[in-house]
C-alpha positions, 0 to 999 in steps of 0.5 A: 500500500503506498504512503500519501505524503504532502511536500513543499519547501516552505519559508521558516515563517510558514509561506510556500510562495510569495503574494504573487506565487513567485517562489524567490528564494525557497528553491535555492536548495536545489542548487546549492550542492555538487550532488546531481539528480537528473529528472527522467526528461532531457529538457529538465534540468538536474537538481544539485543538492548536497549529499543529505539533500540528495538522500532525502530527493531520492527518496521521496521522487523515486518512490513517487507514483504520483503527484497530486496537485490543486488547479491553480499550480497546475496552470501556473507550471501549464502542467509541466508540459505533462512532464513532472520533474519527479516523474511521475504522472500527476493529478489535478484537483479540479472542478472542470479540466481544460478543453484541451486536457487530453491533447496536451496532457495525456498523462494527467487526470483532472478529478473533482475533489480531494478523496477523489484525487487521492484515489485516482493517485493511488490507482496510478501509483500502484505499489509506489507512494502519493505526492500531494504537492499543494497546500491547499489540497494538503489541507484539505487532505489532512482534514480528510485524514488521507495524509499519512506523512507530512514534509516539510523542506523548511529553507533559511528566508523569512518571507513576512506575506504570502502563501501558507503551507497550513492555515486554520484546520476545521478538524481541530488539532492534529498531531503528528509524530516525531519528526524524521529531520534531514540537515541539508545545504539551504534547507533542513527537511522535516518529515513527521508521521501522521498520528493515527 
C-alpha cells in the first residue's frame, strides 16, 4: 500500500510562495550542492543538492507514483508540459479540466475533489507512494485524514506575506509524530508521521 505524503519547501515563517506565487528564494536548495539528480526528461534540468539533500530527493521522487496537485499550480507550471520533474504522472484537483486536457496532457487526470484525487493517485501509483504537492489540497487532505506523512523542506528566508503551507484546520488539532529531520545545504527537511 503506498504512503500519501504532502511536500513543499516552505519559508521558516510558514509561506510556500510569495503574494504573487513567485517562489524567490525557497528553491535555492536545489542548487546549492555538487550532488546531481537528473529528472527522467532531457529538457529538465538536474537538481544539485548536497549529499543529505540528495538522500532525502531520492527518496521521496523515486518512490513517487504520483503527484497530486490543486488547479491553480497546475496552470501556473501549464502542467509541466505533462512532464513532472519527479516523474511521475500527476493529478489535478479540479472542478472542470481544460478543453484541451487530453491533447496536451495525456498523462494527467483532472478529478473533482480531494478523496477523489487521492484515489485516482493511488490507482496510478500502484505499489509506489502519493505526492500531494499543494497546500491547499494538503489541507484539505489532512482534514480528510488521507495524509499519512507530512514534509516539510523548511529553507533559511523569512518571507513576512504570502502563501501558507497550513492555515486554520476545521478538524481541530492534529498531531503528528516525531519528526524524521534531514540537515541539508539551504534547507533542513522535516518529515513527521501522521498520528493515527
Amino acid at each position: 500500500m503506498s504512503t500519501v505524503r504532502s511536500h513543499m519547501t516552505m519559508s521558516l515563517d510558514g509561506y510556500i510562495a510569495q503574494p504573487d506565487d513567485q517562489v524567490g528564494e525557497l528553491f535555492e536548495w536545489y542548487d546549492a550542492g555538487d550532488v546531481a539528480i537528473p529528472t527522467p526528461y532531457e529538457h529538465v534540468p538536474a537538481f544539485n543538492v548536497d549529499a543529505a539533500s540528495a538522500a532525502f530527493l531520492r527518496e521521496v521522487t523515486d518512490g513517487c507514483g504520483a503527484v497530486v496537485v490543486g488547479r491553480h499550480l497546475f496552470d501556473i507550471t501549464d502542467g509541466w508540459d505533462d512532464t513532472h520533474p519527479a516523474g511521475a504522472p500527476v493529478v489535478v484537483v479540479t472542478h472542470q479540466a481544460p478543453a484541451d486536457a487530453a491533447e496536451r496532457w495525456p498523462t494527467t487526470s483532472f478529478v473533482d475533489g480531494v478523496a477523489a484525487a487521492i484515489e485516482r493517485a493511488e490507482q496510478v501509483a500502484g505499489d509506489k507512494d502519493v505526492t500531494i504537492a499543494s497546500a491547499n489540497v494538503s489541507q484539505q487532505a489532512l482534514a480528510l485524514g488521507l495524509v499519512d506523512e507530512v514534509c516539510v523542506s523548511l529553507v533559511p528566508v523569512l518571507f513576512g506575506e504570502g502563501i501558507p503551507y497550513f492555515t486554520v484546520l476545521d478538524t481541530g488539532h492534529l498531531l503528528l509524530e516525531d519528526p524524521v529531520v534531514v540537515q541539508g545545504k539551504r534547507a533542513v527537511h522535516l518529515r513527521y508521521p501522521v498520528r493515527r
